[in-house]
Backbone as numpy.savetxt, mean C-alpha at the origin, in Angstrom:
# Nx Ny Nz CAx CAy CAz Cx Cy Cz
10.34 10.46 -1.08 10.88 10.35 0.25 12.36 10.71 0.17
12.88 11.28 1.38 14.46 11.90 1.25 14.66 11.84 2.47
15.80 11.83 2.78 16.70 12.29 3.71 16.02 13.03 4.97
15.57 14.24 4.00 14.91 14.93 5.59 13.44 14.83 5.71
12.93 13.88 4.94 11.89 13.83 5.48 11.68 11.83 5.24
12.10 10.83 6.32 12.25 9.67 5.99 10.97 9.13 6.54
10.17 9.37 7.06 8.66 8.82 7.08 9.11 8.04 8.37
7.94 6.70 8.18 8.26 5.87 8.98 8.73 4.52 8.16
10.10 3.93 8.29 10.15 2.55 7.69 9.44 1.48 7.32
8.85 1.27 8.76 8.05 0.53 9.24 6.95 0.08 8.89
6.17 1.41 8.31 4.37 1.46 8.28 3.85 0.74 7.13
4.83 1.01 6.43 4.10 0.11 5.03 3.95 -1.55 5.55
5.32 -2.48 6.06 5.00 -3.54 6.30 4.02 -3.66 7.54
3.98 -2.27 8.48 2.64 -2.88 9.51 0.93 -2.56 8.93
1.13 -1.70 7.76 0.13 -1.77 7.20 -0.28 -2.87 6.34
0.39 -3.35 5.69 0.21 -5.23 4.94 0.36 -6.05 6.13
0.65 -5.99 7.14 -0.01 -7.08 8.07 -1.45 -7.13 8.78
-1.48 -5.65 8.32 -2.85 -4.84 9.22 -3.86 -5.60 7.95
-3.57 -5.12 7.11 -4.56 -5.61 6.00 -4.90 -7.16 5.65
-3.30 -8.24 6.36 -4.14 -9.93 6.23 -4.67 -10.49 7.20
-4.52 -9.97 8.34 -5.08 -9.99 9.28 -6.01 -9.88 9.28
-6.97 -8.64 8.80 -8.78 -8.44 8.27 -8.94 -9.28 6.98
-7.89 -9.36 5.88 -8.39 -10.03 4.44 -7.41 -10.94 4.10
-7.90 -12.27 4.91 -6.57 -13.42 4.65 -6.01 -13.33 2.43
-5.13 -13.45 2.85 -4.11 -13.63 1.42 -5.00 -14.34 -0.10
-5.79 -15.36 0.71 -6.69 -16.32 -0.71 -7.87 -15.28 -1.06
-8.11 -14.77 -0.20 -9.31 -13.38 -0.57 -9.12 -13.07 -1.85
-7.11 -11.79 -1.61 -7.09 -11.12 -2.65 -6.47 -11.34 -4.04
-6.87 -10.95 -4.99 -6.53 -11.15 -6.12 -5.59 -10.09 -6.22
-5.78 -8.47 -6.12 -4.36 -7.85 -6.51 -4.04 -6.78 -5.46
-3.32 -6.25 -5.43 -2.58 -5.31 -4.59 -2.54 -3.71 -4.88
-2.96 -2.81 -4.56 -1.98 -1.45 -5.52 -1.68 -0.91 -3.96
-0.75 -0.70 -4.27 0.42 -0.08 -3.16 0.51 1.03 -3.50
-0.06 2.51 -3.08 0.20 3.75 -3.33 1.92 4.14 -2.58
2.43 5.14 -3.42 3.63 5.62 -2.54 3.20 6.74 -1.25
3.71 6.00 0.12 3.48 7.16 1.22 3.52 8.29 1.20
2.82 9.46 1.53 3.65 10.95 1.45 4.32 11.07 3.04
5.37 11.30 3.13 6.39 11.81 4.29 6.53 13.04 4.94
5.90 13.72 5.67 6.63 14.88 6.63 7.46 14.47 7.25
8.90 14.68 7.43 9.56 14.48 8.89 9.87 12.82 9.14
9.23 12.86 10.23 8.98 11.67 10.69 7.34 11.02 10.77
6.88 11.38 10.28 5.22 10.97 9.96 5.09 10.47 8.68
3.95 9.89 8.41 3.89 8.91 7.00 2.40 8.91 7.19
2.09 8.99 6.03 0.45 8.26 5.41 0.20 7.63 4.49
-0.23 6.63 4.09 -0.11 5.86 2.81 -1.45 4.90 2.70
-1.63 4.52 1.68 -2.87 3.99 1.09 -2.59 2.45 0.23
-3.13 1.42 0.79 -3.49 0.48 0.34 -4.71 -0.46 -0.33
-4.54 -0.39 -1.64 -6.07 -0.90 -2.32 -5.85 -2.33 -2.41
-6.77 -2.88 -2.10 -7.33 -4.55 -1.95 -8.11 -4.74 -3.20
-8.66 -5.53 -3.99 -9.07 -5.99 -5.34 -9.28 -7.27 -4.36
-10.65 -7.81 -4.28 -10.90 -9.14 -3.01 -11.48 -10.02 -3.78
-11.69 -11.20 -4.22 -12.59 -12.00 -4.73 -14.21 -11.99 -4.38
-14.80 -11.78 -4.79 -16.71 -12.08 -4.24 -17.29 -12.94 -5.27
-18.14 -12.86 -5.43 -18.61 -14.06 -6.26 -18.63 -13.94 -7.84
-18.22 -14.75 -8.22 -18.41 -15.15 -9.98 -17.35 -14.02 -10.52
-17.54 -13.27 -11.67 -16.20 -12.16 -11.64 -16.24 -10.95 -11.13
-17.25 -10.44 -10.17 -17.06 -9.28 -9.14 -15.53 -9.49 -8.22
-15.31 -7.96 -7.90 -14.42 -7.71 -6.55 -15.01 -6.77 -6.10
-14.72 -7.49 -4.81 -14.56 -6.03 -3.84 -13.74 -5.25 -3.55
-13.49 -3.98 -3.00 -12.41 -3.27 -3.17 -12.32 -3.07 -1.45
-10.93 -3.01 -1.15 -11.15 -2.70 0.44 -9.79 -2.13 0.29
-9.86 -1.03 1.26 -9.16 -0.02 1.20 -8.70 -0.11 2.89
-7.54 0.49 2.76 -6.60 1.00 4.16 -5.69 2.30 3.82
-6.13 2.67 4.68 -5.29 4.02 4.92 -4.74 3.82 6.35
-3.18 4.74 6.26 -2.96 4.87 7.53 -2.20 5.91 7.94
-1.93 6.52 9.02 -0.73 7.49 9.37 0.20 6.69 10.91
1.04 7.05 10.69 2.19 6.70 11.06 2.98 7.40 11.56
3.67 7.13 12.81 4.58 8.22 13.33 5.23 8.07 14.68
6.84 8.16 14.06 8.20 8.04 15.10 8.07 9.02 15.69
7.84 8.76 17.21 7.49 9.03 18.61 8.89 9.81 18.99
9.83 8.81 19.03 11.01 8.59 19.94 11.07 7.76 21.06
9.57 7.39 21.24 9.31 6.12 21.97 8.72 4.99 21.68
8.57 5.05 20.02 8.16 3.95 19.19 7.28 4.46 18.22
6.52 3.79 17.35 5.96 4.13 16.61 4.05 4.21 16.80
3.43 5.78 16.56 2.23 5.04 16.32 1.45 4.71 15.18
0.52 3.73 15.11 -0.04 3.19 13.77 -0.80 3.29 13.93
-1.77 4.46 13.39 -3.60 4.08 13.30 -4.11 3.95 11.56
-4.44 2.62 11.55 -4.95 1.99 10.33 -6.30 2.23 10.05
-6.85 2.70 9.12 -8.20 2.77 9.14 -8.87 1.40 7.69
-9.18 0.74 7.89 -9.90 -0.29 6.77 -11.18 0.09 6.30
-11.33 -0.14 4.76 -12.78 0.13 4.79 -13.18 -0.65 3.22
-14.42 -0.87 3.44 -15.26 -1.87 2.08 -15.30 -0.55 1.46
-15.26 -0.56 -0.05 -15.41 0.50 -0.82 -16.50 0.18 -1.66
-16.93 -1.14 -1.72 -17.84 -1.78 -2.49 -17.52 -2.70 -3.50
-18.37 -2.76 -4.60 -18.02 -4.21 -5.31 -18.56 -3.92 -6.80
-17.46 -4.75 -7.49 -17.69 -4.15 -8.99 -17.03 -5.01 -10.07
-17.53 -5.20 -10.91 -16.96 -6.58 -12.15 -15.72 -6.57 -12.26
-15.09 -7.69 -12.03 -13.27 -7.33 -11.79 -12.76 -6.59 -13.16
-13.09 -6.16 -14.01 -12.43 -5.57 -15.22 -12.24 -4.43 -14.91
-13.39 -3.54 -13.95 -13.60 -2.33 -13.97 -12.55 -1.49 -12.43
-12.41 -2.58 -11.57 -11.57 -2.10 -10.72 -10.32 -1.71 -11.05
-9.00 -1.85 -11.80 -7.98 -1.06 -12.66 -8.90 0.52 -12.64
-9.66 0.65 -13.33 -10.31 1.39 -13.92 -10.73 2.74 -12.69
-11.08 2.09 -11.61 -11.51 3.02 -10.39 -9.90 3.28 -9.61
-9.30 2.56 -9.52 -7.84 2.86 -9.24 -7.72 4.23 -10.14
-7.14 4.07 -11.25 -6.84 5.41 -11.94 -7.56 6.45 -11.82
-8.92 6.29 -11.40 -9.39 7.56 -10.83 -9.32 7.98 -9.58
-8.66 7.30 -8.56 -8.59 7.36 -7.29 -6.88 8.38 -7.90
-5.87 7.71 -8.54 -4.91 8.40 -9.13 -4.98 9.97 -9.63
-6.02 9.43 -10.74 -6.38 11.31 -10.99 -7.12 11.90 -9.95
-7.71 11.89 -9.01 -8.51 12.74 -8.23 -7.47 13.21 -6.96
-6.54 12.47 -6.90 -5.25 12.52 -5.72 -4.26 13.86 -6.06
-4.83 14.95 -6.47 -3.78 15.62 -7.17 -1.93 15.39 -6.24
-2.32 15.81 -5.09 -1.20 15.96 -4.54 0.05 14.38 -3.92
-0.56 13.25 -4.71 0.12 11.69 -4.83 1.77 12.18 -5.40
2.26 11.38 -4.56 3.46 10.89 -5.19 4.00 10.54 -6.10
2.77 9.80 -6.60 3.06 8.69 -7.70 2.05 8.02 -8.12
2.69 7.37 -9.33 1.40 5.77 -9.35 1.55 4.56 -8.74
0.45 4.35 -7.87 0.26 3.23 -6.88 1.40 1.86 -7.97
1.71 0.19 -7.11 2.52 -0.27 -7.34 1.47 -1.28 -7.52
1.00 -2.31 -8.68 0.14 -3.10 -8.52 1.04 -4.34 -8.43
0.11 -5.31 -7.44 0.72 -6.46 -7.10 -0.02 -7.58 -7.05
-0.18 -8.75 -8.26 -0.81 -9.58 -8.33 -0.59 -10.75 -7.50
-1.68 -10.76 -6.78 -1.80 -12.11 -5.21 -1.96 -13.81 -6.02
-3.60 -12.95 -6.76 -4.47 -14.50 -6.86 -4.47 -15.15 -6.52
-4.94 -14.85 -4.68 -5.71 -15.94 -4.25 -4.25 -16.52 -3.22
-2.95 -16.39 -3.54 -1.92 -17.40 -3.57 -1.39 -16.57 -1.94
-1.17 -17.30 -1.17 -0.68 -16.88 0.63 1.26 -16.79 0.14
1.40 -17.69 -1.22 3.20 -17.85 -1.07 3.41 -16.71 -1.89
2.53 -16.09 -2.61 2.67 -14.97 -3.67 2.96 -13.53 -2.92
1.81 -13.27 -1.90 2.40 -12.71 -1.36 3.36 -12.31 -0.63
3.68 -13.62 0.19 4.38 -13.68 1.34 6.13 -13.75 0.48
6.39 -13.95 -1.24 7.41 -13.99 -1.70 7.37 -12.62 -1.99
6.45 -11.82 -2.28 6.39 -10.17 -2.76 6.84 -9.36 -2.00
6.34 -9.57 -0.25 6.44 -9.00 0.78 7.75 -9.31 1.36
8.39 -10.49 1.13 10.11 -11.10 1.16 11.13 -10.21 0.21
10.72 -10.24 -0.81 11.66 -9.63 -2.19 11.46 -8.13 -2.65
10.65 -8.04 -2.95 10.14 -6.60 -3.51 9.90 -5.63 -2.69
9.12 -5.52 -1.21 8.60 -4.52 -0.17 9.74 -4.55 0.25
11.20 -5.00 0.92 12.40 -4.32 1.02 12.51 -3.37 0.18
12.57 -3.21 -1.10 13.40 -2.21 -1.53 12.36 -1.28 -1.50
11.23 -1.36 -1.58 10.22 -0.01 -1.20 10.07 0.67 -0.20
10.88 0.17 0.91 10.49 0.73 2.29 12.24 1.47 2.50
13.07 1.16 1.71 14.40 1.66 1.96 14.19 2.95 2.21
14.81 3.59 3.05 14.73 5.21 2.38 16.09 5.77 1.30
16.27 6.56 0.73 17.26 6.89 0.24 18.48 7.17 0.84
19.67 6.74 0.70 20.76 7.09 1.74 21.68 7.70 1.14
21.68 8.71 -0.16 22.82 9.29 -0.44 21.97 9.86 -1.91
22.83 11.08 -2.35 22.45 11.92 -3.32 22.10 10.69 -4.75
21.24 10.59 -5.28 21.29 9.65 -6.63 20.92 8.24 -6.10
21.13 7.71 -5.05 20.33 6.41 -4.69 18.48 6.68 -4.25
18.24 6.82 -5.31 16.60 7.11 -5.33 15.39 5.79 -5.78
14.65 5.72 -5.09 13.96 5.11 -4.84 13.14 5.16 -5.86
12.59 4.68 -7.14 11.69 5.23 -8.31 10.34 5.38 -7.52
9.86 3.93 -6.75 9.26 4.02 -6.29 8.23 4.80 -5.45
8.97 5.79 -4.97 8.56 7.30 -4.30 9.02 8.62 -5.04
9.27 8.51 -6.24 9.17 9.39 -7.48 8.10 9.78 -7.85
């Protein structure tokens, strides 16, 4: 993300609200936060869910969204979806192929361990998602994050 192309600020935190809203906080066990890709003023970005189901399965639930400064506000269309369910060891494992099959990604997604915990997130989403949503404001203040 840069300068001339700053996305939307916004979308990442209305996309993690979009997502506890459908999958309260004790659900999930981990987080991967892909980095947005930016045109302009438009944004799309991808959020993977790792959900608790029974005994050591997860489910995986996925959000995608695009995003985009109007000049009369922003629009957000979120799309959610069950991806299915699979022995929690092996989900890491489908991430990195969601990674390799992405040729044109930013980056590697940001994993963020919940377990289960509503203050875990809600301290992650306090401390850490500021500095991910910054955009860059000057030559060398770069964001690794969107590297």
């Amino acid at each position: 993300m840069n300068e001339k192309d700053p996305g939307v600020p916004g979308a990442l935190p209305m996309a993690l609200l979009h997502l506890e809203e459908h999958v309260p906080a004790p659900r999930i066990d981990r987080l991967w936060i892909f980095p947005p890709l930016a045109r302009g003023r438009r944004e799309s970005g991808l959020i993977a869910a790792s959900c608790y189901a029974e005994l050591d399965r997860r489910l995986l639930v996925t959000l995608a969204y695009l995003a985009e400064e109007t000049g009369k506000g922003i629009t957000f269309t979120p799309v959610l979806q069950e991806e299915g369910d699979a022995p929690e060891d092996r989900i890491p494992r489908v991430i990195a192929g969601v990674v390799r099959r992405s040729g044109g990604s930013p980056g590697e997604p940001r994993c963020v361990r919940i377990g289960g915990d509503p203050e875990a997130l809600r301290t992650w989403v306090e401390s850490d998602l500021p500095a991910m949503t910054r955009p860059p404001t000057a030559i060398g203040d770069r964001n690794p994050e969107f590297e």
